[in-house]
TIVEXSE-204490 format. One record per residue: residue in one letter; residue number from 0; x, y, z of N, C-alpha, C in turn. Coordinates in nm, 2 decimals. Layout:
  residuo  num     n.x     n.y     n.z    ca.x    ca.y    ca.z     c.x     c.y     c.z
        A  NUM       X       Y       Z       X       Y       Z       X       Y       Z
...
//
This chain:
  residuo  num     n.x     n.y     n.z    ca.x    ca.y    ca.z     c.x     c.y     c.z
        X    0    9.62   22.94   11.98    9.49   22.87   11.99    9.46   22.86   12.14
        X    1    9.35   22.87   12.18    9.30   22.91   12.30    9.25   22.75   12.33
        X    2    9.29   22.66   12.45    9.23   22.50   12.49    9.15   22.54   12.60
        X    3    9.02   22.42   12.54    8.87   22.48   12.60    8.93   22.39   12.75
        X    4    8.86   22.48   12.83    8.87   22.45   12.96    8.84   22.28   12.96
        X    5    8.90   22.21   13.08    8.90   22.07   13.07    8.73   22.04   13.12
        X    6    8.70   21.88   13.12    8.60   21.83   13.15    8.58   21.83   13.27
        X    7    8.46   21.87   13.33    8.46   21.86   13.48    8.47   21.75   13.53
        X    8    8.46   21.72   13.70    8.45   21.54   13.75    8.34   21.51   13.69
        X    9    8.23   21.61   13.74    8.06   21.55   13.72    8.09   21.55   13.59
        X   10    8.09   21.59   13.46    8.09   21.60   13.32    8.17   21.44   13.35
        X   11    8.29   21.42   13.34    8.37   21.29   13.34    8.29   21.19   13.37
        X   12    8.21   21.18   13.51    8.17   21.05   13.56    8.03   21.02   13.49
        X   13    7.98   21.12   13.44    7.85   21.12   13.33    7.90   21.04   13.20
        X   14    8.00   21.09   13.15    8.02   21.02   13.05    8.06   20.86   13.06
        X   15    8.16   20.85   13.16    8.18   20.69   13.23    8.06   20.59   13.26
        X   16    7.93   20.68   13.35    7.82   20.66   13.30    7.74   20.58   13.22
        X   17    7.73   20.70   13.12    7.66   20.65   12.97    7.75   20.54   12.89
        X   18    7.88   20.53   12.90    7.98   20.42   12.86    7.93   20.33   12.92
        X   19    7.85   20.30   13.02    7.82   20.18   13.07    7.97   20.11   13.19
        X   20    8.05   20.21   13.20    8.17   20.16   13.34    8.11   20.19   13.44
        X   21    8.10   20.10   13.47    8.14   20.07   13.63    8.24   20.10   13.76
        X   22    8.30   20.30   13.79    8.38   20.30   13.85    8.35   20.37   13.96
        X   23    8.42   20.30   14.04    8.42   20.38   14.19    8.43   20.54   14.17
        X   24    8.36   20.63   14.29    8.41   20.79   14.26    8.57   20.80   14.31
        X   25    8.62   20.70   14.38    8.72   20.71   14.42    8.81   20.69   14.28
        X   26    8.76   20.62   14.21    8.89   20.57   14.05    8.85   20.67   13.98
        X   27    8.72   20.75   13.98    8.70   20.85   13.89    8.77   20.95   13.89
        X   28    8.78   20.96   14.04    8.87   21.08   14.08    9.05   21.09   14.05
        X   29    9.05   20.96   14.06    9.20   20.94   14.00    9.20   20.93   13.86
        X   30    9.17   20.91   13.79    9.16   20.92   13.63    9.07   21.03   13.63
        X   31    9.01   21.17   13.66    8.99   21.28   13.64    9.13   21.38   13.57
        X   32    9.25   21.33   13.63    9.35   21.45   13.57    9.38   21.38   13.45
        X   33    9.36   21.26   13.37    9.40   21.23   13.23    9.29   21.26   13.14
        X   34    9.20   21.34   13.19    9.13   21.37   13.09    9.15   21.44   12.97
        X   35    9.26   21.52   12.99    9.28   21.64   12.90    9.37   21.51   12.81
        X   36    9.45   21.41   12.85    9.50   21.36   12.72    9.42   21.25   12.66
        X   37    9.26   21.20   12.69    9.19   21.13   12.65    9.12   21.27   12.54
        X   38    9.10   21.34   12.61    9.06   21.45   12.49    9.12   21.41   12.35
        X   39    9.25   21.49   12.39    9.32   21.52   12.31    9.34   21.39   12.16
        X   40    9.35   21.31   12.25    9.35   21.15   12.11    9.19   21.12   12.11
        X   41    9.05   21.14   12.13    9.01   21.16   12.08    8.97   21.18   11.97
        X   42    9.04   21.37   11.98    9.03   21.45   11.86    9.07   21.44   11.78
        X   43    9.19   21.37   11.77    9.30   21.31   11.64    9.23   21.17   11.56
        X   44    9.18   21.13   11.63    9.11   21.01   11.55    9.01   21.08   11.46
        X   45    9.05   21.04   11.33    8.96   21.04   11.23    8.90   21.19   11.22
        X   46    8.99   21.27   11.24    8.96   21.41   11.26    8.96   21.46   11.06
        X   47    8.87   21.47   11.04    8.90   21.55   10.86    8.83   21.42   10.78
        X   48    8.83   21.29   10.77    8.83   21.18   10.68    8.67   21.19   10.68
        X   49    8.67   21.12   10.52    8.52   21.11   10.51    8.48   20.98   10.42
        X   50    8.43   20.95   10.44    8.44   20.82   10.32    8.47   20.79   10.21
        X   51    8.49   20.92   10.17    8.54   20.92   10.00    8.73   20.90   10.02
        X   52    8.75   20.96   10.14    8.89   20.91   10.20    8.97   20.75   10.19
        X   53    8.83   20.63   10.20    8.89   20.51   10.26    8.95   20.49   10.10
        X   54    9.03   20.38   10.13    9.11   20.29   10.01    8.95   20.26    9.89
        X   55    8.98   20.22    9.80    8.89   20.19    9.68    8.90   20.08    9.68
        X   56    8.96   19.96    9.72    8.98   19.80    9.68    8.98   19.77    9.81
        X   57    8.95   19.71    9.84    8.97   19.60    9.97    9.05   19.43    9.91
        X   58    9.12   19.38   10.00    9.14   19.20   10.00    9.01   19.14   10.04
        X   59    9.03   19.08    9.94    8.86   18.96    9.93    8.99   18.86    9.91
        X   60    8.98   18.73   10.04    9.02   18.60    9.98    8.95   18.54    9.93
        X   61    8.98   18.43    9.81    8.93   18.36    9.76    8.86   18.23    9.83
        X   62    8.74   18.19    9.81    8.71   18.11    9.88    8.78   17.98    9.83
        X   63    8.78   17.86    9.92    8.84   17.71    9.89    8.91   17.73    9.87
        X   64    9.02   17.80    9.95    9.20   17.84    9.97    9.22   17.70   10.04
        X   65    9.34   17.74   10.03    9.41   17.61   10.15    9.38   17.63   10.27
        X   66    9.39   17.52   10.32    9.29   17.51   10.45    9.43   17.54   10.57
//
């Protein structure tokens, strides 16, 4: 498998950006080389699952438990 070329700085600081951070170009630039492993976990989160995936029951406590 072929890994798509990494995110550029300009692409990186756009996205920090629109996240609403607040970072210097100077910290941008130093957190530019962990991009490839912010990708990467990214992609692993919740990669395939669809709602029909989650659990069927959830815990409901009962109300007027012990306090």
């Amino acid at each position: 498998m072929i890994a798509p070329p990494p995110m550029s700085l300009a692409a990186f600081e756009e996205h920090l950006r629109r996240a609403g951070l607040k970072i210097t170009p100077e910290k941008a630039l130093e957190l530019h080389p962990y991009v490839v492993y912010l990708e990467a976990m990214a992609a692993r989160m919740r990669a395939g699952f669809t709602y029909a995936d989650e659990p069927a029951h959830i815990f409901v406590p009962k109300r007027g438990g012990p306090a």
